[in-house]
SEBA-509999 format. One record per residue (C-alpha): residue number from 1; residue in three letters; x, y, z. Coordinates in Angstrom, 3 decimals. Example, Ala and Ser with C-alpha at 12.3 -4.5 7.8 and 13.67 -1.06 7.14 Angstrom:
BEGIN
resi/resn/px/py/pz
1/ALA/12.300/-4.500/7.800
2/SER/13.670/-1.060/7.140
This chain:
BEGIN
resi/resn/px/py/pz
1/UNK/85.488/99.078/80.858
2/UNK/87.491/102.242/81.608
3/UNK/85.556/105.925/80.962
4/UNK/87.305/107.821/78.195
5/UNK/86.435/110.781/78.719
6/UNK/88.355/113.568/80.175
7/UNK/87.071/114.238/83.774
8/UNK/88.269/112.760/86.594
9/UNK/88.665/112.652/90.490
10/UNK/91.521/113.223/92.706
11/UNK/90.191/109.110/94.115
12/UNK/90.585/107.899/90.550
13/UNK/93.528/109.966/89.991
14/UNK/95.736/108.260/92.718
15/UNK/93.903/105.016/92.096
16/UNK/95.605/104.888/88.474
17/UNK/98.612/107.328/89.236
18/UNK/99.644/107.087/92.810
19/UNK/103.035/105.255/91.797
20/UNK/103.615/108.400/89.881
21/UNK/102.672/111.023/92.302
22/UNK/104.556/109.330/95.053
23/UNK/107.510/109.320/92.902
24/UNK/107.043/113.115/92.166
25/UNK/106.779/113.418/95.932
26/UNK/109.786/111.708/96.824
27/UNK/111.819/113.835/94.262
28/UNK/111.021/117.086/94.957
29/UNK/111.372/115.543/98.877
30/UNK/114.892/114.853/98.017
31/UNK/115.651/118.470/96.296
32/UNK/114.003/119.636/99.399
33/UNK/116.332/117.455/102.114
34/UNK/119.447/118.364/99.519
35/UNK/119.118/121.899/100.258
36/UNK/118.636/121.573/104.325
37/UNK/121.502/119.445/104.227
38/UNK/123.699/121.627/103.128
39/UNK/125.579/122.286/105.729
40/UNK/126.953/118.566/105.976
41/UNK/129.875/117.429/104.376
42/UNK/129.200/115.984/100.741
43/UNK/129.692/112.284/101.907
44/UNK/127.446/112.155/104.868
45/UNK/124.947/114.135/102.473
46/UNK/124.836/111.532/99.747
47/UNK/124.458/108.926/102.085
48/UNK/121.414/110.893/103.734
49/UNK/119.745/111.132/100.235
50/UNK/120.563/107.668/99.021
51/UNK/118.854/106.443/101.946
52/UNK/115.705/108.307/101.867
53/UNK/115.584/106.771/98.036
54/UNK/116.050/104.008/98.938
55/UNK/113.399/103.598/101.605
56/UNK/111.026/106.107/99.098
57/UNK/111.477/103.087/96.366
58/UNK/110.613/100.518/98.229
59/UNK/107.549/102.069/99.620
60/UNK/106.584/102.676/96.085
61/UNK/106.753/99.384/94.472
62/UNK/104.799/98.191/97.566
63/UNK/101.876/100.292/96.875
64/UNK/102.453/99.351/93.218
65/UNK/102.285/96.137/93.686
66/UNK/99.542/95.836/96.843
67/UNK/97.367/98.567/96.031
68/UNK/97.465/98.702/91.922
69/UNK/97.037/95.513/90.800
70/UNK/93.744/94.991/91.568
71/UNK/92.664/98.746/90.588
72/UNK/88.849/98.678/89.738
73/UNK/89.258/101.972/87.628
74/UNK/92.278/100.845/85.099
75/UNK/92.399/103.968/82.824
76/UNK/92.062/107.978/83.259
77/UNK/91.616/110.586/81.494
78/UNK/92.469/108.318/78.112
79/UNK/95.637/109.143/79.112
80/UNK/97.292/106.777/81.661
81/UNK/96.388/102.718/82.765
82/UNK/96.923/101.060/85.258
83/UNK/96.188/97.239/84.513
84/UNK/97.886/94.654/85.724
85/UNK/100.325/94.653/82.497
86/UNK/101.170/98.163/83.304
87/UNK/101.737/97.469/87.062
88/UNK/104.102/94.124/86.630
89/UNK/106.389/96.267/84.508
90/UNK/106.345/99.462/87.093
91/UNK/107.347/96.921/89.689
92/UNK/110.189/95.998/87.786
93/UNK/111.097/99.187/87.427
94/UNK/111.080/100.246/90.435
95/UNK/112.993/97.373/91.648
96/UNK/115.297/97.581/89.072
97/UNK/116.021/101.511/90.726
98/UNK/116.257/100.116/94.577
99/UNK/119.063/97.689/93.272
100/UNK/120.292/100.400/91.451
101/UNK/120.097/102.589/94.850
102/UNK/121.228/100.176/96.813
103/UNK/124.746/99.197/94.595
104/UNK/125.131/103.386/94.207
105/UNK/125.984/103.799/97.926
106/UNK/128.703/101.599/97.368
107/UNK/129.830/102.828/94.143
108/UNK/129.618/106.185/95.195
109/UNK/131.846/105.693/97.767
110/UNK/134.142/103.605/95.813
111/UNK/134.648/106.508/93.324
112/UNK/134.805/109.464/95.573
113/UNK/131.877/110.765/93.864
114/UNK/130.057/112.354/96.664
115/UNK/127.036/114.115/94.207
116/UNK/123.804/113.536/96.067
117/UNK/122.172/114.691/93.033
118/UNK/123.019/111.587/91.481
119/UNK/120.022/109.861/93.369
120/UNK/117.601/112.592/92.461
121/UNK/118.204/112.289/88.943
122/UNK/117.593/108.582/89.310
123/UNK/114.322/108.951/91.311
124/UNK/113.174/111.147/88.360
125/UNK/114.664/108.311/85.617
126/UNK/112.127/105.969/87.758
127/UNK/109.331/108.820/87.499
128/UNK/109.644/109.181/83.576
129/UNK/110.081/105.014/82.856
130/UNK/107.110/104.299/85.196
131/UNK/104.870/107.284/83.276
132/UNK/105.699/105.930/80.101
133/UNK/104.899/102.349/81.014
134/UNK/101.642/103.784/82.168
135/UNK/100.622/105.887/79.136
136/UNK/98.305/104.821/76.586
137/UNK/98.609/108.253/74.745
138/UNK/101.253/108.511/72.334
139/UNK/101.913/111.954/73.167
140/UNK/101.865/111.368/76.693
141/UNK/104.446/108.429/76.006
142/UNK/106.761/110.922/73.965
143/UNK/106.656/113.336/76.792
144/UNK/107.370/110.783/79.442
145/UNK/109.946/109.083/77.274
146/UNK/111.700/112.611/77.462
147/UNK/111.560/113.383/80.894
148/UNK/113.069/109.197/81.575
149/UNK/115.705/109.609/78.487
150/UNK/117.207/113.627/79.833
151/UNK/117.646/112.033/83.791
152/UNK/119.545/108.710/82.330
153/UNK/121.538/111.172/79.601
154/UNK/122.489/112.790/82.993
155/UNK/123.486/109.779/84.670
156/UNK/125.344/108.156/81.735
157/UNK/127.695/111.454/81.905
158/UNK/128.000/111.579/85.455
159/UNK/131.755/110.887/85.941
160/UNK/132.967/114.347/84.715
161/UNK/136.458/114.268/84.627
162/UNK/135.862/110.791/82.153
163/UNK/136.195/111.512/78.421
164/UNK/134.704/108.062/77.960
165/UNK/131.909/109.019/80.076
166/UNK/131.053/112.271/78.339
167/UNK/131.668/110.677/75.123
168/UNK/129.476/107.784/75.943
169/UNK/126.434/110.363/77.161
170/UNK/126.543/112.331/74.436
171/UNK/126.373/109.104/71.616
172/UNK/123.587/108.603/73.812
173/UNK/122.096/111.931/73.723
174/UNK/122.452/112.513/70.128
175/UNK/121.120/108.961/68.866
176/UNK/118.424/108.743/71.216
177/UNK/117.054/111.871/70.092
178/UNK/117.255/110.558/66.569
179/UNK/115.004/107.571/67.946
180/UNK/112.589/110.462/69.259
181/UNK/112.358/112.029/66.779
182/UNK/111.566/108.871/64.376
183/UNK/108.410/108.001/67.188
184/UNK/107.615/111.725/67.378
185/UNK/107.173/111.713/63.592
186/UNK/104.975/108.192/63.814
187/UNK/102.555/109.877/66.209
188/UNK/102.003/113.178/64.371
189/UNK/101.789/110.813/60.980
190/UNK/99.014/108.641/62.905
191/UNK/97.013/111.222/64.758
192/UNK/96.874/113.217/61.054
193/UNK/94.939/109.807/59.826
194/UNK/93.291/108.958/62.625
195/UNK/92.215/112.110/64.785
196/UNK/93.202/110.707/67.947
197/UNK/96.641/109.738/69.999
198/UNK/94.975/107.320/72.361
199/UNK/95.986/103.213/71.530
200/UNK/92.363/101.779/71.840
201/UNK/90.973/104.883/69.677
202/UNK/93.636/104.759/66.989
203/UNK/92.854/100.781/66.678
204/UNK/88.979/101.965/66.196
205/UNK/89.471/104.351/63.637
206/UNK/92.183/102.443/61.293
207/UNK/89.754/99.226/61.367
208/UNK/86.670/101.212/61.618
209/UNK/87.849/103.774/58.450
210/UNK/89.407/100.960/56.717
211/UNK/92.963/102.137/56.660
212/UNK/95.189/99.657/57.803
213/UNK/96.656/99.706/53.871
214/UNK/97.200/102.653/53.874
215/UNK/100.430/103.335/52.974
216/UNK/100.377/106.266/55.394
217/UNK/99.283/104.106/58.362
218/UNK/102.513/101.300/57.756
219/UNK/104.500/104.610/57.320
220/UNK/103.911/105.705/60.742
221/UNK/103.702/102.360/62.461
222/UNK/107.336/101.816/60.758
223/UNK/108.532/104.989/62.559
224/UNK/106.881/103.987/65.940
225/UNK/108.976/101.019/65.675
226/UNK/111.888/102.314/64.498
227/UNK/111.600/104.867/67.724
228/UNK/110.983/102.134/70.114
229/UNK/113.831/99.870/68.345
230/UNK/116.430/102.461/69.255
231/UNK/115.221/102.240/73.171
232/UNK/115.249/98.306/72.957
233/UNK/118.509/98.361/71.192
234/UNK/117.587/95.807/68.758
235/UNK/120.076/95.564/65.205
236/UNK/120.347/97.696/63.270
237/UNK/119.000/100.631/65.555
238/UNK/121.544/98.811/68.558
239/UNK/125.185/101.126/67.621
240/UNK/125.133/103.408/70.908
241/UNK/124.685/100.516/73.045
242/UNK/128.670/99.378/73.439
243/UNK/129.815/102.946/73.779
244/UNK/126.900/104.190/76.293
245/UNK/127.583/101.209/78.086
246/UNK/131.188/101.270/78.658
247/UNK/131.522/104.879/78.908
248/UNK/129.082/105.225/82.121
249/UNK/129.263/104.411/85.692
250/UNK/129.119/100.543/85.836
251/UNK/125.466/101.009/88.340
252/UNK/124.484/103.532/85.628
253/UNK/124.960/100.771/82.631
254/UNK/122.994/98.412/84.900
255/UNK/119.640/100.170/85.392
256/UNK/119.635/101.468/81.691
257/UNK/120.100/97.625/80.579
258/UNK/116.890/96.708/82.777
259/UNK/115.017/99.205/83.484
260/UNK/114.784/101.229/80.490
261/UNK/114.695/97.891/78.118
262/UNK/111.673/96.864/80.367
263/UNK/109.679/100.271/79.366
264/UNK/110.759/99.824/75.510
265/UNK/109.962/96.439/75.586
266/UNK/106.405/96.939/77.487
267/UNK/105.592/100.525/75.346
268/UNK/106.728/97.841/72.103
269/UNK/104.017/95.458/73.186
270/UNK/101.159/98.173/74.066
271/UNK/101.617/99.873/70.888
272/UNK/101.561/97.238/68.918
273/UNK/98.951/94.948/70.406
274/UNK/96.575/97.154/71.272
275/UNK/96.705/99.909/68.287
276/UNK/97.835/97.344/65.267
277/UNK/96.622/94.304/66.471
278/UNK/93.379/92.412/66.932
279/UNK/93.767/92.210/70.821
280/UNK/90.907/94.293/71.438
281/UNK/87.992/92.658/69.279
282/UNK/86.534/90.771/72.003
283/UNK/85.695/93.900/74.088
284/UNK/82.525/95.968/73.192
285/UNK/82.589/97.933/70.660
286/UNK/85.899/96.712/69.046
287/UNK/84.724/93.909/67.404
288/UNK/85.416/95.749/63.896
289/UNK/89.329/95.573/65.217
290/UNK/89.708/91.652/64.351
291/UNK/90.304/93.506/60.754
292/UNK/93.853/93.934/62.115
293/UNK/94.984/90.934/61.650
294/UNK/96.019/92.069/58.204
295/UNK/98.900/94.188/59.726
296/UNK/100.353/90.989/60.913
297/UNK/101.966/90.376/57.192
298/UNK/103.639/93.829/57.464
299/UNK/104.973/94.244/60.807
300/UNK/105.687/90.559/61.363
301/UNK/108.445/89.618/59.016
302/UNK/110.132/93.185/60.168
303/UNK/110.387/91.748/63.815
304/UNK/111.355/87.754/62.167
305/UNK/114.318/89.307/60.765
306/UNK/115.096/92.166/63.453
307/UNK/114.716/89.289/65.860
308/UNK/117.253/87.324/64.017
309/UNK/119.823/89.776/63.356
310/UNK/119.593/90.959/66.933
311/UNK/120.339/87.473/67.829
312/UNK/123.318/86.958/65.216
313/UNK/124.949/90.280/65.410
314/UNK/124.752/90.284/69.271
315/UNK/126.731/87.527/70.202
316/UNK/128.798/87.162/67.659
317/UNK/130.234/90.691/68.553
318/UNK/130.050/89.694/72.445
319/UNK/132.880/87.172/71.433
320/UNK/135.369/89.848/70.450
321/UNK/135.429/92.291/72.673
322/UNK/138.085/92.375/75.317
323/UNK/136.186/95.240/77.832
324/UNK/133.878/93.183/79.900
325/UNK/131.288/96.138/80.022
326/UNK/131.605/96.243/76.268
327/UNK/130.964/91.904/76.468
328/UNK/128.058/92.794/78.404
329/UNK/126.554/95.388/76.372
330/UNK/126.412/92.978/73.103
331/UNK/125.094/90.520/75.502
332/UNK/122.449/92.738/76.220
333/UNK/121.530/93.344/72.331
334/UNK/121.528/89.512/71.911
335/UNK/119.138/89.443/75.109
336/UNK/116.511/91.983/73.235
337/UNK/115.894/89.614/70.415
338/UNK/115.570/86.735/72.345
339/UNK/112.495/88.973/73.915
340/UNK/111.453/89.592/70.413
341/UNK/110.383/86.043/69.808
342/UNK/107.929/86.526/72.067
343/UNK/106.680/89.767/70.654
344/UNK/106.780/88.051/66.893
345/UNK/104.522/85.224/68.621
346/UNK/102.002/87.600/69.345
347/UNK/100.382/84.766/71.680
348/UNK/99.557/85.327/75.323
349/UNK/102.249/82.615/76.186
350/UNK/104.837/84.904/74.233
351/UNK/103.699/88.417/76.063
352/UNK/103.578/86.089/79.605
353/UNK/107.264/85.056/78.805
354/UNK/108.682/88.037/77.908
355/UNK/107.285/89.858/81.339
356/UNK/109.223/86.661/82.979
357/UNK/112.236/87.405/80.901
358/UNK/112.432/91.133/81.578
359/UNK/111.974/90.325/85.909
360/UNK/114.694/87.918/85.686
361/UNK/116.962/89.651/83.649
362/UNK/116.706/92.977/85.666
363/UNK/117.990/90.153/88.476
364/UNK/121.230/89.021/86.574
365/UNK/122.157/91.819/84.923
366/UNK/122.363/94.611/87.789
367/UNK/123.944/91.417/89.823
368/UNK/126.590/91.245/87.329
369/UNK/127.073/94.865/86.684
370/UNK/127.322/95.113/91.213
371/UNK/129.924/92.512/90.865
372/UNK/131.934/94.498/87.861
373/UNK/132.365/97.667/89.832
374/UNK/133.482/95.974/92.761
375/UNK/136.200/93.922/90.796
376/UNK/136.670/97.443/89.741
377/UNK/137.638/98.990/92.684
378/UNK/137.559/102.424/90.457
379/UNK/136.025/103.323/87.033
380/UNK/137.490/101.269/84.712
381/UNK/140.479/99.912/87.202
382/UNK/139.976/96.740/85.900
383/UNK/137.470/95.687/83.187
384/UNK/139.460/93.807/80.500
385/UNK/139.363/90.113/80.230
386/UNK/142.713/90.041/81.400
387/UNK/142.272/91.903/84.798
388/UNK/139.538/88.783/85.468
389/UNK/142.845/86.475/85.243
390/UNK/142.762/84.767/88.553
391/UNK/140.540/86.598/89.926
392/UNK/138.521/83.422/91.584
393/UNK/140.929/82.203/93.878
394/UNK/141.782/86.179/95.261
395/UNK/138.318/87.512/95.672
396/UNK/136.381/83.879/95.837
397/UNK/132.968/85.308/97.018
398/UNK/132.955/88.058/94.096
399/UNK/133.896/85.267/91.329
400/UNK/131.430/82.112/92.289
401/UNK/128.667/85.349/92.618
402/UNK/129.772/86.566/88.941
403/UNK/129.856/82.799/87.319
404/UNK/126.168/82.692/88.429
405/UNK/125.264/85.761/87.058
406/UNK/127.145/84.819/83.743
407/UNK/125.895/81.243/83.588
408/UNK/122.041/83.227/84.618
409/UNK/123.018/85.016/81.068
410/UNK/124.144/81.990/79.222
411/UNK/120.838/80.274/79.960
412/UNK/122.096/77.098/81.449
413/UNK/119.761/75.575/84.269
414/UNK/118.839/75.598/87.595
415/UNK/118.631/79.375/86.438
416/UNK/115.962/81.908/85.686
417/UNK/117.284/82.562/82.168
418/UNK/116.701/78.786/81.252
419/UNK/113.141/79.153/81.936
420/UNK/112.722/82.688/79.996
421/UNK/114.717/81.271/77.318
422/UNK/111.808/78.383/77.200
423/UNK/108.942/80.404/77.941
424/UNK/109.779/82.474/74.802
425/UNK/111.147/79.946/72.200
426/UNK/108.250/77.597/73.118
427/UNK/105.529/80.269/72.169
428/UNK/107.443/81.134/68.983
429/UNK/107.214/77.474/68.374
430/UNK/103.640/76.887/68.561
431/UNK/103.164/79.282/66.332
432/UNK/104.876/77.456/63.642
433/UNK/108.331/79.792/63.687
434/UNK/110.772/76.513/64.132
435/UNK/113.531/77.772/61.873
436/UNK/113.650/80.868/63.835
437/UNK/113.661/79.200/67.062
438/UNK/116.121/76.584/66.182
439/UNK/118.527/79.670/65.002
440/UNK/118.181/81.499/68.494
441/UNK/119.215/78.420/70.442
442/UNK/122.197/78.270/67.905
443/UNK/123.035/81.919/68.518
444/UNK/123.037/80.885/72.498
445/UNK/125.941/78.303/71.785
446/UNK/128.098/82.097/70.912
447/UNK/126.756/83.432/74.175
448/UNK/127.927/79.967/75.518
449/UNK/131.227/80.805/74.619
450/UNK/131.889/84.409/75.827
451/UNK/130.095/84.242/78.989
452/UNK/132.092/80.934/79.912
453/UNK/135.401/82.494/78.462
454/UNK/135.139/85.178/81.870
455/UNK/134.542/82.044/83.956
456/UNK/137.855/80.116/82.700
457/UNK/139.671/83.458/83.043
458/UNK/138.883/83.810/86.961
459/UNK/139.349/80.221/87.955
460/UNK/142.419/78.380/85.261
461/UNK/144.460/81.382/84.105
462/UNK/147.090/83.235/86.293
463/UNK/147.002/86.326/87.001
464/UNK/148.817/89.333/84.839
465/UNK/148.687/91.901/87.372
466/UNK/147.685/92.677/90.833
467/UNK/143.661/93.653/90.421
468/UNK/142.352/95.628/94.076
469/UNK/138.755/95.066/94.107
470/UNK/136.683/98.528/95.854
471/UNK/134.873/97.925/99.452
472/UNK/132.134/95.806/99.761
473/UNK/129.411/97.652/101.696
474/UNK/126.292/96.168/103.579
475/UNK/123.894/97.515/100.728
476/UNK/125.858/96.634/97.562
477/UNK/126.102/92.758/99.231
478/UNK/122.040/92.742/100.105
479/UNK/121.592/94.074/96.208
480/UNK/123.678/91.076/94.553
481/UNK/122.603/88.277/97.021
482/UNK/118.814/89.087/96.906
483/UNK/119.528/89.111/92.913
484/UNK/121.305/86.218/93.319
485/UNK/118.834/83.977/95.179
486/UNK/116.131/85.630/92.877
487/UNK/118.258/84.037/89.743
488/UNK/118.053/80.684/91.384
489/UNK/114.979/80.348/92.821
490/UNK/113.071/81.382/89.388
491/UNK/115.190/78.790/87.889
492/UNK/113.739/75.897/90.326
493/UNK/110.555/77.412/91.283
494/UNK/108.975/79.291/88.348
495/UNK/105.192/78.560/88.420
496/UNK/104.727/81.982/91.107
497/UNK/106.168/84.727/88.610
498/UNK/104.429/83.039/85.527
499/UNK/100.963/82.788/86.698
500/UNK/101.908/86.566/87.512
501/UNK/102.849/87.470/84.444
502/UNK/100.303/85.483/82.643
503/UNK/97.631/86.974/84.506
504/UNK/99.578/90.067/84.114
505/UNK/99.788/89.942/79.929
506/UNK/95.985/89.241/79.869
507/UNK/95.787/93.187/81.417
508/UNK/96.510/94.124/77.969
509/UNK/92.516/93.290/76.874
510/UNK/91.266/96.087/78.731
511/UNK/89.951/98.948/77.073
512/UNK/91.896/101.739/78.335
């Protein structure tokens, strides 16, 4: 069981936080290499800098995922964890940003955007999504959930001299603070009650004090969801998502579809399971928390219908749009309540499957979104359904990689999305929601649709106008084809990951 009390060592400190520290390293390394660079021209510069975070990422999720998982001190300070649910999700982060690196050379290039600040900003987007992951204090998470949202605000409204860019950051800006300010509320709300901000403690005192009906208590667990909703972008909290998405850099779009949905998604689940839930009555002195279970008839038939509208609304608004970015970004709404069967399951085989979900889709999606700015050749050079007219017999390599990706999405098999798709409607099955179940596979007939519309597009329909796909480079092509293989090995050989996230979801039990 982890201490909760407030002293600590430097050892346990970079036993629980040394994914964090080395990611404050490597930022204020690159600020550092920025300024002696100087004197270089702005290309060779960015180039420099994108490959030091490149190489700073990758040593990162290695001692995430070598030195972290098996932590025997899981919790400082009450503050931050680092159990093994905490770690799967940081390594998906992370990976999610070394794709994201990787693709941003090439993009970069593409776009005569020679910023090297752009990779700083995302080293410090990684920094704040892997701190919020990690915290278990919901003031820690607001504060962390700042520092992640301001560097991907930055990012979103990176092409400068693009209206839809600026417009697209600043829908972004102005909606996500809405969504902070809703979870901002929650927390004050909750500590007022409960006299603490840490997850295990809050669970104590509402079971302990009897106030789990208090209408006070549902008040602020409604605003920590409606806060967290925004970030997952599930209906109706879900409207900046098409705009944000289209409006910034195509690499941009990707890592905010993974990487921040895999810190709403895993703050979602740690909030809820471990403050509102029953999760921690086995452990010693929580046994008075198996009063929780009475929450359940609150919060549950919020996330059965959220779920289903997320579902609904998602693809049946991917199947008019005529932007693929914009196809994408509905696609991406639709994706989030797949994921929320497994929250609404509230079974181990539900939190297992979503962690499977969120690995494989941070695979597809930034493969897709590598293949879209490539068939882009510029910023929105060619992103309508149209420009994809023919595109699979001029640029062959690009189309059969973007079919996989889109068939990944559509859940068809041999394909990691097949088995996510099963890993999450079978635990919302055995616990008796069939109707809802039955719906979401309906809803994935729409996705069906759209996602094989692209594929007809590029392969039977003749081209309307000359498209110029960008360069290629080295990095974007290792990005896609490790994403690539990734998509179809997890969709032949899944057994590895899930035994990693199931042992990862168990995590979750620890006392923090």
């Amino acid at each position: 069981m982890s201490n909760l009390g407030f002293s600590f060592s430097l050892a346990q400190l970079w036993q629980v936080c040394g994914g964090q520290i080395l990611l404050i390293i490597a930022g204020l390394a690159l600020i550092i290499a920025d300024i002696l660079l100087l004197g270089r021209d702005k290309s060779s510069r960015t180039g420099i800098i994108g490959w030091i975070t490149i190489g700073s990422l990758v040593a990162i999720v290695l001692h995430v995922m070598f030195r972290q998982w098996n932590v025997e001190q899981t919790g400082i300070g009450g503050i931050f964890s680092a159990d093994r649910f905490t770690t799967f999700l940081c390594a998906v982060v992370i990976m999610s940003g070394i794709l994201a690196a990787l693709m941003s050379l090439g993009y970069l290039k593409n776009n005569k955007l020679p910023h090297s600040e752009y990779f700083i900003l995302l080293i410090f987007a990684v920094y704040g999504t892997v701190a919020f992951i990690q915290s278990v204090d919901l003031l820690m998470m607001f504060i962390t959930l700042e520092i992640m949202s301001i560097a991907v605000y930055a990012l979103a409204a990176f092409i400068k001299a693009c209206r839809q860019s600026q417009e697209g950051a600043f829908k972004y800006f102005m909606l996500g603070s809405f969504g902070s300010a809703f979870f901002l509320f929650g927390m004050a709300l909750l500590y007022g009650f409960t006299g603490t901000v840490n997850l295990s403690q809050i669970a104590k005192a509402i079971s302990v004090g009897g106030l789990f009906h208090q209408p006070a208590i549902l008040l602020a667990l409604a605003m920590l969801m409606i806060g967290l909703f925004f970030k997952m972008a599930m209906v109706p909290f879900h409207m900046w998502t098409p705009d944000v998405y289209e409006g910034s850099p195509s690499v941009v779009t990707g890592f905010m579809a993974t990487a921040v949905k895999a810190a709403a998604f895993g703050v979602f689940i740690k909030v809820l399971f471990v403050a509102f839930s029953p999760l921690l009555s086995t452990q010693s002195g929580f046994s008075a928390t198996a009063s929780l279970v009475g929450l359940e008839a609150y919060w549950k038939p919020v996330v059965w219908w959220a779920a289903l509208l997320t579902m609904f609304i998602g693809n049946l608004l991917a199947v008019s749009q005529k932007n693929v970015k914009r196809m994408l970004a509905y696609s991406s709404v639709a994706h989030a309540g797949y994921m929320a069967l497994g929250i609404l399951a509230a079974n181990a085989e539900g939190r297992a499957g979503i962690l499977f979900y969120l690995f494989s889709y941070t695979l597809m999606n930034l493969g897709a979104f590598g293949v879209l700015y490539i068939i882009d050749g510029v910023e929105r050079g060619a992103q309508t359904l149209g420009d994809y007219k023919g595109i699979g017999f001029k640029y062959p390599g690009l189309a059969f990689l973007m079919s996989l990706f889109l068939v990944a999405m559509a859940g068809l098999p041999p394909t990691a999305d097949f088995i996510a798709k099963f890993y999450v409607f079978s635990a919302a099955i055995k616990e008796g929601y069939m109707l809802l179940a039955a719906l979401g596979i309906m809803t994935s007939v729409f996705g069906l649709y759209y996602y094989l519309r692209v594929i007809w597009m590029m392969y039977m329909e003749e081209p309307e106008r000359d498209v110029r796909a960008g360069t290629l480079t080295a990095p974007t092509l290792v990005a896609i084809v490790v994403a690539a293989i990734g998509v179809i090995y997890l969709g032949i050989l899944p057994e590895g990951l899930a035994t990693i996230a199931s042992a990862a979801q168990a995590g979750l039990a620890v006392v923090f």
